[in-house]
PDB file of N, CA, C and O in Angstrom:
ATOM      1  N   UNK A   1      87.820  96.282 103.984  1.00  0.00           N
ATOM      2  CA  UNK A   1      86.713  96.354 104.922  1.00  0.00           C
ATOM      3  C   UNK A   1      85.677  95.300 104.539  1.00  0.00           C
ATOM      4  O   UNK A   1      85.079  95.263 103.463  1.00  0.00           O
ATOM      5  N   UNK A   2      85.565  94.604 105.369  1.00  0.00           N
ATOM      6  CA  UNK A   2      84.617  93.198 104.764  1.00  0.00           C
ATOM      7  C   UNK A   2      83.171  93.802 105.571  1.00  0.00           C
ATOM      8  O   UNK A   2      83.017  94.206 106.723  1.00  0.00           O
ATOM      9  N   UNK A   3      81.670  93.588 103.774  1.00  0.00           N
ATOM     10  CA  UNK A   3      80.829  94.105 104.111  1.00  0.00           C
ATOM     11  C   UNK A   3      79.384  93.248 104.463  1.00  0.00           C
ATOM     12  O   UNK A   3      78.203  93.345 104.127  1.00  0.00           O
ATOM     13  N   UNK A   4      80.131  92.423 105.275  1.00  0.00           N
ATOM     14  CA  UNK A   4      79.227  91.161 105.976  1.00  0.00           C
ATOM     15  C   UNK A   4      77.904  91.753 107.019  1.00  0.00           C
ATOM     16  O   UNK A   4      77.004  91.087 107.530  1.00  0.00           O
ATOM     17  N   UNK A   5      78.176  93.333 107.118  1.00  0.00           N
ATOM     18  CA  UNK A   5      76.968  93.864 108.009  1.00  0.00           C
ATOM     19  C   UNK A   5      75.981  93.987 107.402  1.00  0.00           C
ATOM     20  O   UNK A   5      74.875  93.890 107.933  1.00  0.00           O
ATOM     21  N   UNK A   6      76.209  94.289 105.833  1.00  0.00           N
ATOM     22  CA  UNK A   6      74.851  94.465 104.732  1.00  0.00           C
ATOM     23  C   UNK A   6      73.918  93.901 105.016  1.00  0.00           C
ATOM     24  O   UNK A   6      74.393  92.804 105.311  1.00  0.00           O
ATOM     25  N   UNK A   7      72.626  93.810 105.189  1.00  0.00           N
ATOM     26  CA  UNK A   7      71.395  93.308 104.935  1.00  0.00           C
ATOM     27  C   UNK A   7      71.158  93.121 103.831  1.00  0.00           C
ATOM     28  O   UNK A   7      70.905  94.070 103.089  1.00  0.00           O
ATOM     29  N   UNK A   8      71.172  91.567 103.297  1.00  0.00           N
ATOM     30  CA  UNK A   8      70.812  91.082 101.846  1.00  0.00           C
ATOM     31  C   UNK A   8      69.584  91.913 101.315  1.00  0.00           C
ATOM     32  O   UNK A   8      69.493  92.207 100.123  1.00  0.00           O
ATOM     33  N   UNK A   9      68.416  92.365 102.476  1.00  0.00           N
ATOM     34  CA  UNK A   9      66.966  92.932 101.760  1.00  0.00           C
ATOM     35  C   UNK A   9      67.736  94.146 101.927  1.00  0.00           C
ATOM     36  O   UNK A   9      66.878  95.026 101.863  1.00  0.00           O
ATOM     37  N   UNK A  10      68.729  94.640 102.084  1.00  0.00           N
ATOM     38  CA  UNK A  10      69.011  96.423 102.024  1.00  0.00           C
ATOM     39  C   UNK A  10      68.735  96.912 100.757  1.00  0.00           C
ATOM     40  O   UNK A  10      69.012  96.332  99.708  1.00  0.00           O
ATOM     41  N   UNK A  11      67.948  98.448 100.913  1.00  0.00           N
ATOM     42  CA  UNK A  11      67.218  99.084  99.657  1.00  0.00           C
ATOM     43  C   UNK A  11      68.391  98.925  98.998  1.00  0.00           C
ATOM     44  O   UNK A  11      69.390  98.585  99.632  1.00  0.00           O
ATOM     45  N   UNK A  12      68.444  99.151  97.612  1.00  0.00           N
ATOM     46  CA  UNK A  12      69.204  99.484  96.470  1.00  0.00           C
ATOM     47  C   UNK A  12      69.194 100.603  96.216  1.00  0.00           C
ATOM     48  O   UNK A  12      68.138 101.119  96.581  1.00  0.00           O
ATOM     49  N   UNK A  13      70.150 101.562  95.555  1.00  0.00           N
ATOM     50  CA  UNK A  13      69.969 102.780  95.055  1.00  0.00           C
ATOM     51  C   UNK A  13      70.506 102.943  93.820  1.00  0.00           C
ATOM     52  O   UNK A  13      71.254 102.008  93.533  1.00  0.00           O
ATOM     53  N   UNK A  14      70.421 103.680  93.074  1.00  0.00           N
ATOM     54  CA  UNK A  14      70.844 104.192  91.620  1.00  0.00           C
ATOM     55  C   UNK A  14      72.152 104.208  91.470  1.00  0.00           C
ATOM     56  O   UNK A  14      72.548 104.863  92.434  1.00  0.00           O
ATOM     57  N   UNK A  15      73.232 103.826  90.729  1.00  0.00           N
ATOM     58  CA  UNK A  15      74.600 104.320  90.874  1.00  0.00           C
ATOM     59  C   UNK A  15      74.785 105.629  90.669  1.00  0.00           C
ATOM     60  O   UNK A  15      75.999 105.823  90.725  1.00  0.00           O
ATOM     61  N   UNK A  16      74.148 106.743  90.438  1.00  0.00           N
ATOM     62  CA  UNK A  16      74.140 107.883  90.327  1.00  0.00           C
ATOM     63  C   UNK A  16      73.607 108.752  91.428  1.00  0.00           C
ATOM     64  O   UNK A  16      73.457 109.974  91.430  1.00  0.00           O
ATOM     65  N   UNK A  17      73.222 107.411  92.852  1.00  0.00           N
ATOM     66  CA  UNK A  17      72.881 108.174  93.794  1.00  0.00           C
ATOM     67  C   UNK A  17      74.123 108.666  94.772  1.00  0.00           C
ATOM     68  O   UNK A  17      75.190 108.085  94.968  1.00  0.00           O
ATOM     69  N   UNK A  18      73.437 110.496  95.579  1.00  0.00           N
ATOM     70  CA  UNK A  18      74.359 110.875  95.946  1.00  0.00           C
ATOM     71  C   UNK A  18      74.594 110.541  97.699  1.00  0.00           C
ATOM     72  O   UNK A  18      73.609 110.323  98.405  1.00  0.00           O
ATOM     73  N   UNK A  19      76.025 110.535  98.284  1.00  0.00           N
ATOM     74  CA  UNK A  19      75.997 110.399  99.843  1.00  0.00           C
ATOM     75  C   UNK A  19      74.998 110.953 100.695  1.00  0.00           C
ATOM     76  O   UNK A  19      74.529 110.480 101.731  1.00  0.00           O
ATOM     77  N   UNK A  20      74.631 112.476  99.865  1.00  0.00           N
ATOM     78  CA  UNK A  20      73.486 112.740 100.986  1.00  0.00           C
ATOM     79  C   UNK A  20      72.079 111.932 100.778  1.00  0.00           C
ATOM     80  O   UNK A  20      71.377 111.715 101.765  1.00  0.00           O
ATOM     81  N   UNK A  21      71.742 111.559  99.678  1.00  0.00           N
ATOM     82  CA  UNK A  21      70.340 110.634  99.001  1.00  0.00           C
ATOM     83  C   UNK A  21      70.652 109.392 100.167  1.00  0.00           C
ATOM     84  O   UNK A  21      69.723 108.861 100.776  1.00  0.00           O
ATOM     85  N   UNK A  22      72.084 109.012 100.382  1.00  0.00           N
ATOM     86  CA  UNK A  22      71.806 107.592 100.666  1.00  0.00           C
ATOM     87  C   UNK A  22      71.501 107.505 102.111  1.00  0.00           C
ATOM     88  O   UNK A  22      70.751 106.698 102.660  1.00  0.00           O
ATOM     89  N   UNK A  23      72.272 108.561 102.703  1.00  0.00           N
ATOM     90  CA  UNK A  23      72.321 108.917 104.216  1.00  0.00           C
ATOM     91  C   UNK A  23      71.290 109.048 104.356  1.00  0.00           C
ATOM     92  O   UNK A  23      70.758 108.102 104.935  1.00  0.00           O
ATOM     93  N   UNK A  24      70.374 110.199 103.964  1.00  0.00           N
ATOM     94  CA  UNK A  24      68.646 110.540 104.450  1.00  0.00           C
ATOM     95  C   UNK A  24      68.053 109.098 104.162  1.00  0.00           C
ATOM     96  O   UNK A  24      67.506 108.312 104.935  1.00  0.00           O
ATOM     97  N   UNK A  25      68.265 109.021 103.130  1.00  0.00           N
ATOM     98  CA  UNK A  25      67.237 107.845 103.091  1.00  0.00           C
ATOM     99  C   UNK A  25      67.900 106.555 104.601  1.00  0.00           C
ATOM    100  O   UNK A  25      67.040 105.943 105.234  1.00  0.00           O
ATOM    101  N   UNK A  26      68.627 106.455 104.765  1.00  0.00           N
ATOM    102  CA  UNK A  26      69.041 105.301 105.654  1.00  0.00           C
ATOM    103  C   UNK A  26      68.460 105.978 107.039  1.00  0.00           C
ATOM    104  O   UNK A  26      67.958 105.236 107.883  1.00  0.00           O
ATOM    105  N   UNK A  27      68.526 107.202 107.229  1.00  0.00           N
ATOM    106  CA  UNK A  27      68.056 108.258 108.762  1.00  0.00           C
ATOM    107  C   UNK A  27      66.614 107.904 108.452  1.00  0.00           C
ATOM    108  O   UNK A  27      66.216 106.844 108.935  1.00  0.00           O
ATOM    109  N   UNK A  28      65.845 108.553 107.791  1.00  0.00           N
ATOM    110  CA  UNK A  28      64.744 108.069 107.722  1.00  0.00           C
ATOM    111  C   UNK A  28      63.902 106.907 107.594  1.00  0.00           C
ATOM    112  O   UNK A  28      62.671 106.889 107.603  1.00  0.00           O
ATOM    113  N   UNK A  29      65.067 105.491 107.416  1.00  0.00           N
ATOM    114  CA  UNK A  29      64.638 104.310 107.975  1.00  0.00           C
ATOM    115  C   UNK A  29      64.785 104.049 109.157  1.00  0.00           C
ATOM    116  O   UNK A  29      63.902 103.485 109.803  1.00  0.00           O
ATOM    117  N   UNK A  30      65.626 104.314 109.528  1.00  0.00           N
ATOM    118  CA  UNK A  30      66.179 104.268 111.215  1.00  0.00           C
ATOM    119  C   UNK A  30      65.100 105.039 111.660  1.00  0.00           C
ATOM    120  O   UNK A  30      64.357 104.352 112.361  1.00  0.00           O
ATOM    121  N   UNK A  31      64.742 106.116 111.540  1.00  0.00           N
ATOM    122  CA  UNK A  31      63.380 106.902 112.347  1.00  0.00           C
ATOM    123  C   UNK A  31      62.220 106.366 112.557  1.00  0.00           C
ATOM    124  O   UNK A  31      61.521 106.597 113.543  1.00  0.00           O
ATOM    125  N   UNK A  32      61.835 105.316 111.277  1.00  0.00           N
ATOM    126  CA  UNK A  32      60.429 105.029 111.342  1.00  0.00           C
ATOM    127  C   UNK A  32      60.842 103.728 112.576  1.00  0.00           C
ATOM    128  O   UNK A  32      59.930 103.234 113.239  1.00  0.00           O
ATOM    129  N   UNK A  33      62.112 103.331 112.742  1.00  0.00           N
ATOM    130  CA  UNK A  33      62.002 101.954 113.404  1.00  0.00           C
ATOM    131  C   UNK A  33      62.293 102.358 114.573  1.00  0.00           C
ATOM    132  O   UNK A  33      62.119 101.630 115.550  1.00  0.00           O
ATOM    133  N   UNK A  34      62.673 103.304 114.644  1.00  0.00           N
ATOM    134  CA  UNK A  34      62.761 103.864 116.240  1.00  0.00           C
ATOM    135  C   UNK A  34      61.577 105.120 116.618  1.00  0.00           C
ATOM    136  O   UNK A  34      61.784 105.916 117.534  1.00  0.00           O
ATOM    137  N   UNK A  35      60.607 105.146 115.961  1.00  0.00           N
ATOM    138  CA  UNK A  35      58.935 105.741 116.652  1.00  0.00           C
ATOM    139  C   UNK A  35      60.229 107.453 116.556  1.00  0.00           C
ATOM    140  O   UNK A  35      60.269 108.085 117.612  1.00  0.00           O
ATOM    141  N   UNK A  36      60.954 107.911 115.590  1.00  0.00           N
ATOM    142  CA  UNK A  36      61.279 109.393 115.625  1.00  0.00           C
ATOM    143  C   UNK A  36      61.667 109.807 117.351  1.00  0.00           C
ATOM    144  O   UNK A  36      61.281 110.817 117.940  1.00  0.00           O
ATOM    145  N   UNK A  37      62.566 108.658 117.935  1.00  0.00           N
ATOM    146  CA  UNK A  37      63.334 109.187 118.967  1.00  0.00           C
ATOM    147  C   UNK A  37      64.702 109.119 118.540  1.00  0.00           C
ATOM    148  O   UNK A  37      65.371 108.205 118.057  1.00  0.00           O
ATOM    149  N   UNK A  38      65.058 110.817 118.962  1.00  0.00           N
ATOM    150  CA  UNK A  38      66.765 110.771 118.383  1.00  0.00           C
ATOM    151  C   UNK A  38      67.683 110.098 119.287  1.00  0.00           C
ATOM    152  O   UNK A  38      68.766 109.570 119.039  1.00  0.00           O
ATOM    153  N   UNK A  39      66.948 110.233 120.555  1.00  0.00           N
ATOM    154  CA  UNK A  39      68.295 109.186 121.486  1.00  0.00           C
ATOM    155  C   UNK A  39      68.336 107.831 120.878  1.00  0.00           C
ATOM    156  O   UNK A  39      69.402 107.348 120.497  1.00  0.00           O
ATOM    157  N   UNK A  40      67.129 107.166 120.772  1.00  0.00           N
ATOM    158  CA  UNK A  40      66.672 106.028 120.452  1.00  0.00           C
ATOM    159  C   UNK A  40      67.840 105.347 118.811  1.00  0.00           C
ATOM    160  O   UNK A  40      68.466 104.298 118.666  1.00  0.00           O
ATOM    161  N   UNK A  41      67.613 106.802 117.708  1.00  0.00           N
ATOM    162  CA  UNK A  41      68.112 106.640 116.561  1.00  0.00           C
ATOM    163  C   UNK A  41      69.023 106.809 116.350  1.00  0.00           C
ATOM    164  O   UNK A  41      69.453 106.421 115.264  1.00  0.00           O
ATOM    165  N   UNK A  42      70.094 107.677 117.510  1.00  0.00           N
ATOM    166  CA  UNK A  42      71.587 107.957 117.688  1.00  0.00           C
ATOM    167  C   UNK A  42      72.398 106.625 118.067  1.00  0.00           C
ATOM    168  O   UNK A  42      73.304 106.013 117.502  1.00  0.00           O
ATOM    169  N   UNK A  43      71.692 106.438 119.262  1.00  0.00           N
ATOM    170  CA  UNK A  43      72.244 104.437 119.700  1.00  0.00           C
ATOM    171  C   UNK A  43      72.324 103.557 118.809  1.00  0.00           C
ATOM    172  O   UNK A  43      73.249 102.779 118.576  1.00  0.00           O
ATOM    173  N   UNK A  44      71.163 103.704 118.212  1.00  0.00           N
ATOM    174  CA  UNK A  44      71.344 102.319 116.930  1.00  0.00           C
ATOM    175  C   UNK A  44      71.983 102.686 115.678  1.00  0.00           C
ATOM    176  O   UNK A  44      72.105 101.936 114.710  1.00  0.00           O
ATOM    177  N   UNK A  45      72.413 103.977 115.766  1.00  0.00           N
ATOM    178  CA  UNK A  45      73.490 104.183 114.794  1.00  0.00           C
ATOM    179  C   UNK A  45      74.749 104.493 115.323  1.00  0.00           C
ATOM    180  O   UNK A  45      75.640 105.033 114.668  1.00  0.00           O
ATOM    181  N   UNK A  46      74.861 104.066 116.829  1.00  0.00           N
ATOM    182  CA  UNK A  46      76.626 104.373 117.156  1.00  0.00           C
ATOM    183  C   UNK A  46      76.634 105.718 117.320  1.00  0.00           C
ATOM    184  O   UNK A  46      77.306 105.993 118.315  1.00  0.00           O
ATOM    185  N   UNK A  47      76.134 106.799 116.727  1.00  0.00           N
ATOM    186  CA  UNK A  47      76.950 108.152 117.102  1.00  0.00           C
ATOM    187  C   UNK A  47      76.485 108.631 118.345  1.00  0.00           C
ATOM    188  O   UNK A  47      75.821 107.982 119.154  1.00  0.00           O
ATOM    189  N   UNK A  48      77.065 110.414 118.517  1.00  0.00           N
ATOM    190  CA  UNK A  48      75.644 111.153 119.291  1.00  0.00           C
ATOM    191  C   UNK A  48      74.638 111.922 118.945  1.00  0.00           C
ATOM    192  O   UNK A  48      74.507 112.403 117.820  1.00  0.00           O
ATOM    193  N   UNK A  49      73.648 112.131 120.154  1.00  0.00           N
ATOM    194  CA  UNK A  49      72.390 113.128 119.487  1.00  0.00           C
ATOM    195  C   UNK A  49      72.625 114.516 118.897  1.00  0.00           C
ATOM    196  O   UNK A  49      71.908 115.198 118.165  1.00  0.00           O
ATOM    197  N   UNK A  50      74.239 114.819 119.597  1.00  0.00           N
ATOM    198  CA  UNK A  50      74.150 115.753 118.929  1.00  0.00           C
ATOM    199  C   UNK A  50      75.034 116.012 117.750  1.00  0.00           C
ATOM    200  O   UNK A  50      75.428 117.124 117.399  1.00  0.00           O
ATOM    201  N   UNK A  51      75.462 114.204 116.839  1.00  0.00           N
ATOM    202  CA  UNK A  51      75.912 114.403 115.391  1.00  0.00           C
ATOM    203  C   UNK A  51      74.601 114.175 114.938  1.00  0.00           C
ATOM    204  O   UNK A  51      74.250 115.139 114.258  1.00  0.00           O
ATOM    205  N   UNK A  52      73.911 113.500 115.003  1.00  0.00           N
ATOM    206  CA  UNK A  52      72.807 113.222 114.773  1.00  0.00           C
ATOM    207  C   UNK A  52      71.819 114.463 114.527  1.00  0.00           C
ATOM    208  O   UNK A  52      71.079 114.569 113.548  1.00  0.00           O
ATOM    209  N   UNK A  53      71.906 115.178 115.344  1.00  0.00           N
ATOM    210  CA  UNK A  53      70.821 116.671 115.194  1.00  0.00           C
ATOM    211  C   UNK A  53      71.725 117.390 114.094  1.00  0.00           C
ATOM    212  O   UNK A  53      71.108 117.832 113.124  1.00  0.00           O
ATOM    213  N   UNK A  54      73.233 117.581 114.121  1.00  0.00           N
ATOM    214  CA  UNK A  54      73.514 117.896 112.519  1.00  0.00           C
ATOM    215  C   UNK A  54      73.382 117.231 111.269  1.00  0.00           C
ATOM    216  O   UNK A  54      73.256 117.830 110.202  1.00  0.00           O
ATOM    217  N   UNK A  55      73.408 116.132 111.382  1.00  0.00           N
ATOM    218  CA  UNK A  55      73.084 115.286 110.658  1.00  0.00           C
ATOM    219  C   UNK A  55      71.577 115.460 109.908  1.00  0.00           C
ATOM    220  O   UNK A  55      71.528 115.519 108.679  1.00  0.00           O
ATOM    221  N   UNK A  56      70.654 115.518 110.529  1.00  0.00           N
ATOM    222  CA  UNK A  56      69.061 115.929 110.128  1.00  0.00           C
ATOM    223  C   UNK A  56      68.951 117.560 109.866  1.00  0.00           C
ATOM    224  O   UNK A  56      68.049 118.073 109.203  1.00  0.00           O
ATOM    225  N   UNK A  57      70.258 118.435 110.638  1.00  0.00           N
ATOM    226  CA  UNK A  57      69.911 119.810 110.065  1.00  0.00           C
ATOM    227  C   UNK A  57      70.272 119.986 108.225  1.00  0.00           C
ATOM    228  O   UNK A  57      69.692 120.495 107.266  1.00  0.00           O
ATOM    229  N   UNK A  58      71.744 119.132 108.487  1.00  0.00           N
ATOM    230  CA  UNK A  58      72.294 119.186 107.421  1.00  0.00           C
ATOM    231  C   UNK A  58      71.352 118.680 105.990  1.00  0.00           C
ATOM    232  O   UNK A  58      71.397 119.442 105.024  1.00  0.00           O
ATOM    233  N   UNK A  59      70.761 117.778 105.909  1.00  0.00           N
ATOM    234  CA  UNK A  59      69.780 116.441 105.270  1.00  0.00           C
ATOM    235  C   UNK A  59      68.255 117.201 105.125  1.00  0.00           C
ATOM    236  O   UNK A  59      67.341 116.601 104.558  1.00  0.00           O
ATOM    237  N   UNK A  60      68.052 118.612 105.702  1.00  0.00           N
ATOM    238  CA  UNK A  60      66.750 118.984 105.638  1.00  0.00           C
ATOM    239  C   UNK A  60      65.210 118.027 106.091  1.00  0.00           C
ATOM    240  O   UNK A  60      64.055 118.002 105.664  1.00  0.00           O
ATOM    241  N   UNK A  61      65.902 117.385 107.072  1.00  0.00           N
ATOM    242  CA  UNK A  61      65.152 115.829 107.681  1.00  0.00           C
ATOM    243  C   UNK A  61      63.958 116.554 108.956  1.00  0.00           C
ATOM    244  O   UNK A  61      64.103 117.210 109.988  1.00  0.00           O
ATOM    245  N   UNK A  62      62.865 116.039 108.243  1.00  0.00           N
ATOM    246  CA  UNK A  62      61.665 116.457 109.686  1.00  0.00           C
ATOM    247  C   UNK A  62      60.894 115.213 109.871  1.00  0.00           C
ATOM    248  O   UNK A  62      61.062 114.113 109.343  1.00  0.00           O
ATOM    249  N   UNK A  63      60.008 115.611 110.735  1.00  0.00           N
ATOM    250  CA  UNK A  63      59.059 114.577 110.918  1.00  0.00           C
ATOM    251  C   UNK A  63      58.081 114.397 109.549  1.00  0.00           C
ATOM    252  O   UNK A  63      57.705 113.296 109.145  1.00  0.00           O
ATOM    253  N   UNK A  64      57.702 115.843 108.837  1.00  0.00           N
ATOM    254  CA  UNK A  64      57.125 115.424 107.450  1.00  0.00           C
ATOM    255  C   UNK A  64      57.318 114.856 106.557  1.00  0.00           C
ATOM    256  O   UNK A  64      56.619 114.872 105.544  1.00  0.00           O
ATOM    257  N   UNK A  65      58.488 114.114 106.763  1.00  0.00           N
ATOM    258  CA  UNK A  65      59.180 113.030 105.501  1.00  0.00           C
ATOM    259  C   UNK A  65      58.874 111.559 106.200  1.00  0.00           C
ATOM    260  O   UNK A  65      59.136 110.475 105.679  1.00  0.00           O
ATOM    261  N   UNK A  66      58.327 111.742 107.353  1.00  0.00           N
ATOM    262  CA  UNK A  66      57.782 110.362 107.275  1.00  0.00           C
ATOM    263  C   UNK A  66      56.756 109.592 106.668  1.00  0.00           C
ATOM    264  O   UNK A  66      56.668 108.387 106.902  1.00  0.00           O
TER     265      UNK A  66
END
């Protein structure tokens, strides 16, 4: 899988970080750049709103983590 989509400035994380650390943290970048619309944040991540709404149930994800 060639990983030419990376963003050279993409955060870094710990090698001890876990799938769910990396996921929230990547949802909650996507949120701030899409003003916390899930249609908005589902599109620019390819899925739907409603993997997406499990996705944030699962992740314990609100608007207070912005």
């Amino acid at each position: 899988m060639a990983l030419g989509w990376i963003r050279p400035d993409a955060a870094e994380f710990p090698g001890d970080s876990t799938l769910d650390f990396v996921e929230r943290a990547h949802l909650l970048r996507i949120f701030g750049e899409t003003s916390w619309v899930v249609s908005k944040a589902a599109a620019r991540l390819g899925i739907s709103r409603t993997t997406l709404n499990a996705m944030i149930g699962k992740l314990g994800i609100s608007r207070k983590d912005a």
